[in-house]
C-alpha positions in Angstrom: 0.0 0.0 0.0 1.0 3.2 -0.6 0.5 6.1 1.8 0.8 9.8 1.6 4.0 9.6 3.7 5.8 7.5 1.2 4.3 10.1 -1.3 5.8 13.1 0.5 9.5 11.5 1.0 9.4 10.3 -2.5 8.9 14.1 -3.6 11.4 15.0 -1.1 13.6 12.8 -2.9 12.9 13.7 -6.2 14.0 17.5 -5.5 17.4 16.2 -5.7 17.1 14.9 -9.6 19.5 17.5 -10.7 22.4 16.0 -8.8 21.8 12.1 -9.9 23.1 12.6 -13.3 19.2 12.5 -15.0 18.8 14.3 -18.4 17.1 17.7 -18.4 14.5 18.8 -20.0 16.4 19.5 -23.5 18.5 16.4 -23.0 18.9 13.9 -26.2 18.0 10.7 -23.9 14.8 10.0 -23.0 13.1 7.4 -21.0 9.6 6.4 -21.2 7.5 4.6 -18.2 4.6 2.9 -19.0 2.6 -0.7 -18.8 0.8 -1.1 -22.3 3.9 -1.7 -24.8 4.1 -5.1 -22.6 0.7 -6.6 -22.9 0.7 -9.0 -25.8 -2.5 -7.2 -27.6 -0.8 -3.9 -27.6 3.1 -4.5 -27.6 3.4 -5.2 -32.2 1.6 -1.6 -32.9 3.3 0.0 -29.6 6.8 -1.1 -30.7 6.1 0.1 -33.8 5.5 3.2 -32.7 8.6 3.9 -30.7 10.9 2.2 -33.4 9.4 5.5 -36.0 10.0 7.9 -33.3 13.9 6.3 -32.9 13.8 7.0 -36.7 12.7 9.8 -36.7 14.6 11.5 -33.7 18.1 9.2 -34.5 20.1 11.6 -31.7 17.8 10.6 -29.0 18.3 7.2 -27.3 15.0 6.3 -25.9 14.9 4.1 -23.6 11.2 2.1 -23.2 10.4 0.6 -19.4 7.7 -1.4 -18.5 6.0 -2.7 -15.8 2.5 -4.7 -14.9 -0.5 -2.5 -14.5 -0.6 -3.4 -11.2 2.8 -2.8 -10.1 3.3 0.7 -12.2 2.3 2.9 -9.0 4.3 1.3 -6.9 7.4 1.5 -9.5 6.9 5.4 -10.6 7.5 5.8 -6.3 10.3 3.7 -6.5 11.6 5.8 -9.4 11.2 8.7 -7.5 12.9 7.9 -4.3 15.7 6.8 -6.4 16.1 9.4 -9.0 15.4 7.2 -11.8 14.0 9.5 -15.0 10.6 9.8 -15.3 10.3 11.5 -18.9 7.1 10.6 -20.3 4.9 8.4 -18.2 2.2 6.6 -18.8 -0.9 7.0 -15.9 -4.4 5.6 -15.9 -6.8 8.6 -14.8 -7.7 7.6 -11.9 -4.0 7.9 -10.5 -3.6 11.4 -11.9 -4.6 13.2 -8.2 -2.3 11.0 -6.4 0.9 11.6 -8.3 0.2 15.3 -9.0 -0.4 15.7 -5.3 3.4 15.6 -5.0 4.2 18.3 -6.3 6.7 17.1 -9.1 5.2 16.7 -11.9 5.2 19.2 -15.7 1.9 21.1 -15.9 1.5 20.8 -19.7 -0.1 23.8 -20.2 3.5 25.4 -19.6 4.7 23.1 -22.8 2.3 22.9 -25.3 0.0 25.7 -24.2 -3.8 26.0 -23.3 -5.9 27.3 -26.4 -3.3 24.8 -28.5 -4.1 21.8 -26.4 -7.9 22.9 -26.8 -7.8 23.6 -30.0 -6.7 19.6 -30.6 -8.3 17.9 -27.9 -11.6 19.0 -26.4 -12.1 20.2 -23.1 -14.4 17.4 -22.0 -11.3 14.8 -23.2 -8.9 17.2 -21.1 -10.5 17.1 -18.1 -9.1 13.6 -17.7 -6.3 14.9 -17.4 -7.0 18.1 -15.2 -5.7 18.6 -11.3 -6.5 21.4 -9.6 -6.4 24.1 -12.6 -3.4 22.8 -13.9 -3.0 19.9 -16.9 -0.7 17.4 -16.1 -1.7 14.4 -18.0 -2.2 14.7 -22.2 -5.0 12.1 -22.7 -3.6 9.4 -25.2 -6.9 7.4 -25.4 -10.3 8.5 -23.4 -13.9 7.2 -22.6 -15.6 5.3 -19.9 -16.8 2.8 -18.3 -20.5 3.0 -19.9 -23.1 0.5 -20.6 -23.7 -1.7 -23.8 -26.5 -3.5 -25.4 -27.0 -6.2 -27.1 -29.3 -5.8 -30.5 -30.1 -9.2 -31.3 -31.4 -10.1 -27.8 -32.8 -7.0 -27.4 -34.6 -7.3 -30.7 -35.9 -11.0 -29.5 -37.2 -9.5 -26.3 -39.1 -7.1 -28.9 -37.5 -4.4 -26.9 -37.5 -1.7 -30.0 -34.3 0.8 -28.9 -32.1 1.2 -25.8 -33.9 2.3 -23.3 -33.3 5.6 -21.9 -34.7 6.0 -18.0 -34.4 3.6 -15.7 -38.6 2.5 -15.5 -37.8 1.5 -19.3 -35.1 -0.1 -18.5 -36.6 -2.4 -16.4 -39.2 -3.3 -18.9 -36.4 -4.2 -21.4 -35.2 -6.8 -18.4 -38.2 -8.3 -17.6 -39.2 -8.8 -21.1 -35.8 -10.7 -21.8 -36.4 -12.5 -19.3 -39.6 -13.9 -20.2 -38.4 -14.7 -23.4 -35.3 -16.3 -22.2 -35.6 -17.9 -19.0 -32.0 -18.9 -18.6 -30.5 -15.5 -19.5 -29.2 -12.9 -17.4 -30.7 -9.8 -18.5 -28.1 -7.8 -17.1 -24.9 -9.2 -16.6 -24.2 -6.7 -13.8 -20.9 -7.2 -11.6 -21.7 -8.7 -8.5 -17.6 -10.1 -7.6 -14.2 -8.6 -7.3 -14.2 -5.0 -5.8 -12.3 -3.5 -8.4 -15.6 -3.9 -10.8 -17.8 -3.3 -8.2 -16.4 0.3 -7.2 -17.2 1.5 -10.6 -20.7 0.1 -11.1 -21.7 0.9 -7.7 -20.6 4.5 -8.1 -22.4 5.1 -11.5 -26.1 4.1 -10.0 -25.1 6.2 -6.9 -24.6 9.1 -9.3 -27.7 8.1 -10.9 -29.9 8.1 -8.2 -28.1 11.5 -6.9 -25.6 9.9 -4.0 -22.0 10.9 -3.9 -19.4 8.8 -2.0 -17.5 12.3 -0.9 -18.6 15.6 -1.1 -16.5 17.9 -2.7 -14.8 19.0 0.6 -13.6 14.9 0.8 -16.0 14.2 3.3 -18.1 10.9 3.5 -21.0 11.2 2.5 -22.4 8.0 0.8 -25.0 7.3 3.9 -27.9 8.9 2.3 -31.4 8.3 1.2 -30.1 8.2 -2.6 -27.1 5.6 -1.3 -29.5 3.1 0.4 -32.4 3.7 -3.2 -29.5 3.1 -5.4 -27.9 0.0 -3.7 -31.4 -1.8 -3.1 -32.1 -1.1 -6.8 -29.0 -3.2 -7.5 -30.1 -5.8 -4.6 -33.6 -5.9 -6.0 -32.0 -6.7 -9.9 -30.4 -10.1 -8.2 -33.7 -11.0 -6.6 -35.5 -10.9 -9.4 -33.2 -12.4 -11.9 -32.7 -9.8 -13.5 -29.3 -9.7 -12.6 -26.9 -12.7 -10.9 -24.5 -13.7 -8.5 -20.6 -13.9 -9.0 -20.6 -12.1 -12.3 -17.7 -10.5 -13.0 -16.5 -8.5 -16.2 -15.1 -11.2 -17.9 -17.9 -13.6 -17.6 -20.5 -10.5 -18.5 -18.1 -9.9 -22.0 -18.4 -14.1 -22.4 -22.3 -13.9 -21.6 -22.5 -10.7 -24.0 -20.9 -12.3 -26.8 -23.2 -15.3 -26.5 -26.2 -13.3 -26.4 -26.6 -14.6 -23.1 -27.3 -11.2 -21.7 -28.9 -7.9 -22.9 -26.9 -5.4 -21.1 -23.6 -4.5 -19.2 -20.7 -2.0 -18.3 -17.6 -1.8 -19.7 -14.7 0.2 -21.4 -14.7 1.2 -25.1 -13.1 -2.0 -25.8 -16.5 -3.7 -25.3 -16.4 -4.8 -29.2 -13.5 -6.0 -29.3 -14.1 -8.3 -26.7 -17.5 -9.1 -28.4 -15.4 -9.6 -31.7 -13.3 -12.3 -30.0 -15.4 -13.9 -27.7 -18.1 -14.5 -30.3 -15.9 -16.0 -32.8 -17.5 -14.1 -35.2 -14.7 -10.9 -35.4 -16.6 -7.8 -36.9 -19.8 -9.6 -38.0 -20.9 -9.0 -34.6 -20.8 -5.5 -34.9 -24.2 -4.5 -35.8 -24.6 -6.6 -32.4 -23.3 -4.1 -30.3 -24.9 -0.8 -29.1 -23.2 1.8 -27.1 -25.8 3.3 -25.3 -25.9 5.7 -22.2 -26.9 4.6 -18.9 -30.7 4.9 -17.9 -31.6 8.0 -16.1 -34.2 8.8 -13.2 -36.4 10.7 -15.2 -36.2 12.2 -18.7 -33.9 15.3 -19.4 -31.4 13.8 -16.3 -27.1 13.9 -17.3 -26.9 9.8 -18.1 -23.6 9.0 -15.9 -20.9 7.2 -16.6 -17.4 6.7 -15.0 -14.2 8.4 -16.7 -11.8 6.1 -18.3 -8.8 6.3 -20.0 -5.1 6.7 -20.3 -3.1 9.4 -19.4 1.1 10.5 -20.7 2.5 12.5 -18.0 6.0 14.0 -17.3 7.6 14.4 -14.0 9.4 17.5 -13.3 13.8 16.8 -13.3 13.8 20.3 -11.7 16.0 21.7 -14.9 13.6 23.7 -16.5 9.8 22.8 -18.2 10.3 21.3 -21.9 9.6 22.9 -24.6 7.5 22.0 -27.8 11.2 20.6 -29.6 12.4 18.4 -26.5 12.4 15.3 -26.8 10.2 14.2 -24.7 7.3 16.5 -25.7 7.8 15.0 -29.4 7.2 11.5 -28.0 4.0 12.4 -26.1 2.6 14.6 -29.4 4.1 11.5 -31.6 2.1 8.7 -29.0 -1.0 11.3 -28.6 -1.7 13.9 -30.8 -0.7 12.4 -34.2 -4.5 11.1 -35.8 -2.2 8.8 -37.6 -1.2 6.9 -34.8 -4.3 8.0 -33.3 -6.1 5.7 -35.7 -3.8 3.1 -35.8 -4.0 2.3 -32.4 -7.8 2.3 -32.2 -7.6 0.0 -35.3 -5.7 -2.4 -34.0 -6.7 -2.1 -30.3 -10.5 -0.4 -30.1 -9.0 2.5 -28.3 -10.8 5.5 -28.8 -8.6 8.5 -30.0 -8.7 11.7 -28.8 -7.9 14.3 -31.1 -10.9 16.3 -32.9 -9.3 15.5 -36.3 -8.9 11.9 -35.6 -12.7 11.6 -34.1 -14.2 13.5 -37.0 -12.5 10.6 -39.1 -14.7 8.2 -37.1 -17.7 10.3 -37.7 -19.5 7.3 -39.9 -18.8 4.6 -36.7 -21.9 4.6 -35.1 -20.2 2.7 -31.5 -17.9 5.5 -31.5 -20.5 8.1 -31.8 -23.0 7.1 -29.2 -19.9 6.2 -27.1 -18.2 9.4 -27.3 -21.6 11.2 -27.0 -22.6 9.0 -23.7 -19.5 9.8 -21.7 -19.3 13.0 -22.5 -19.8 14.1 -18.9 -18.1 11.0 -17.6 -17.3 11.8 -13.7 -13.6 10.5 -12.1 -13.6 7.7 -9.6 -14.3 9.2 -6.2 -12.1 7.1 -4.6 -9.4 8.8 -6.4 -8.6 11.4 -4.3 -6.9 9.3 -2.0 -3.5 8.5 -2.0 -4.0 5.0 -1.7 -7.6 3.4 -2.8 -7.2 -0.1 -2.2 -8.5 0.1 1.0 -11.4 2.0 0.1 -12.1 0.2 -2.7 -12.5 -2.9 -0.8 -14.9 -1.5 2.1 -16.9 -0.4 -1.0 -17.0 -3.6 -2.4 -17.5 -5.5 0.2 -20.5 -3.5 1.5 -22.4 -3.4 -1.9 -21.3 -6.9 -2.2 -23.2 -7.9 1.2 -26.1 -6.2 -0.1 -26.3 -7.9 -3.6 -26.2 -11.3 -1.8 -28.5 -10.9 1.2 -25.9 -11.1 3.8 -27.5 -7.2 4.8 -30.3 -4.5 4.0 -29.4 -2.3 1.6 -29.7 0.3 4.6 -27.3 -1.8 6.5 -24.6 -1.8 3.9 -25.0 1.9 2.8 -25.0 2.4 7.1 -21.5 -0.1 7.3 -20.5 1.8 4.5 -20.4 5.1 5.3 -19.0 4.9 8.7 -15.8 2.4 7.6 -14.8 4.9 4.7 -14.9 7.7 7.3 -12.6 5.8 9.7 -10.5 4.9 6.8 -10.4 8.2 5.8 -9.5 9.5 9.0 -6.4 6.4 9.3 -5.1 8.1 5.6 -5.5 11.5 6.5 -2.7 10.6 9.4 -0.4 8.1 7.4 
């Protein structure tokens, strides 16, 4: 676990930078820190990638490191406390307030400049990358985690479109159920907590609960807390939803028409390419939709997804537009070449303007794009460390999916172990 007191000695530690021998910000080596060029999917189009920028920028020796996406926080500290470069990093969103909270890393609006970035990227896509006023992450791919639907079983339900508010969308359930008594309507995530944070938090939102109020108090012990969690409860006891479902087995159940709805990240069709066999003939399948709302003319929610390239201050000046590692990040992020390569091969949505309007005829990418357009950062977030958190959560929704407590006993348990947690990090 990490706490804030590792955080504040690793950016006591990385003040000294200057004196370890690391390049500066014009220097002609450059490292790169990141977790996707290592995954089998993504690590033929990623290489390729850095093997044009070598060509292309032949006096700069980059060097690429990787690590698991599970052991990259802990390895950008270790980094840190030892003076290792940190050029050009690669973040998931969520870890943007944690890292930025130090203190040491390039706000980007100093490199590339404001109306520039804006005039590329739109607001809505920068805010992923936002801290406190400042920009310290350039988004390299954006979305959510937002909900999909599945045409054919929607169609056999004789469910006519998506439905938008959340009475509707019980109608859609019930009728798929009746027509397919073995189905699970919604293939919600009941298991592991890291699937349940984000689910749990998009219903809260959409029932008007927040975890934290914006001055980091807990606040999820509220009338809309207890309505959205027994909502959830009440899907498992009518079969409309099911016990230990996770996201893998809803993307299986998806792709077998085994299920009518679910949440996930853009890469939804992919997944329903692969795990149907049937590769982009079960496109027309899949329907990006946003998630229902209370009552008409309600902001559908979603939660903000999406990765981030970040660069970590070496305390020798901010780069400019030329250094080196400012043309990897525009090379990785901005070019709609790349861009579009990298959604090609991977599903990863861009996020340049030019490179969207290019995708303006993709119908998935449209109503995706469209529906998490006021995508809202995890909660938990704000934390230095979330595990914790993210377990209490889990484990309380959890508890009220399968029984073991009222929804009103959860929410209750809930509220008053995130504010004692809270109150442990505050002093750590």
């Amino acid at each position: 676990m990490i706490t804030r007191r590792q955080f504040a000695a690793a950016a006591a530690a990385a003040g000294a930078l200057a004196v370890t021998g690391r390049a500066g910000a014009q220097s002609r080596t450059l490292t790169y820190v990141g977790w996707s060029q290592d995954e089998a999917a993504s690590k033929p189009v990623l290489t390729g990638m850095f093997d044009a920028y070598r060509k292309a920028q032949a006096d700069v020796k980059l060097d690429v490191v990787g690590f698991p996406w599970a052991q990259m926080q802990q390895n950008i500290l270790l980094r840190m406390r030892s003076n290792q470069p940190l050029d050009v990093v690669q973040l998931a969103e969520r870890w943007l307030p944690q890292f930025a909270a130090t203190g040491k890393m390039t706000d980007l609006h100093e490199v590339y400049g404001k109306a520039a970035l804006e005039k590329q990227i739109s607001p809505g896509v920068l805010k992923l990358g936002e801290f406190r006023g400042k920009q310290y992450g350039l988004p390299w791919t954006a979305g959510s985690i937002g909900m999909v639907a599945n045409a054919k079983v929607l169609k056999d339900a004789g469910v006519a479109a998506p439905p938008k508010t959340v009475d509707a969308f019980l109608d859609a359930l019930r009728a798929i159920k009746k027509t397919q008594p073995q189905s699970v309507p919604y293939a919600m995530t009941t298991k592991n907590n890291n699937s349940l944070s984000p689910d749990f938090q998009v219903w809260l939102w959409t029932f008007g609960g927040q975890l934290f109020d914006d001055k980091g108090k807990v606040v999820v012990n509220s009338a809309a807390g207890v309505r959205a969690l027994s909502f959830m409860a009440d899907l498992v006891k009518e079969g409309l939803a099911a016990k230990d479902i996770d996201r893998p087995d809803a993307r299986r159940m998806y792709a077998q028409n085994q299920t009518g709805f679910y949440h996930d990240a853009p890469l939804a069709r992919g997944f329903a390419r692969n795990n149907s066999g049937k590769g982009t003939e079960f496109d027309p399948f899949v329907i990006a939709m946003a998630t229902p709302v209370l009552k008409n003319g309600d902001t559908p929610q979603s939660f903000a997804w999406g990765h981030l390239l970040t660069m970590f201050s070496d305390g020798r000046g901010t780069p400019n537009p030329q250094a080196p590692q400012t043309r990897l990040a525009s090379h990785l992020a901005l070019s709609d070449a790349n861009q579009l390569t990298y959604f090609k091969d991977q599903g990863l949505f861009p996020v340049t303007n030019s490179a969207l309007a290019q995708l303006g005829n993709d119908p998935y990418v449209a109503a995706w794009t469209g529906a998490s357009r006021h995508a809202e950062r995890d909660e938990v977030s704000q934390w230095t460390t979330s595990a914790e958190p993210v377990t209490i959560i889990g484990e309380e929704v959890q508890g009220g999916l399968l029984g073991q407590k009222t929804a009103q006993a959860a929410i209750e348990s809930m509220g008053k172990r995130l504010e004692a947690k809270m109150a442990e990090l505050a002093k750590s």
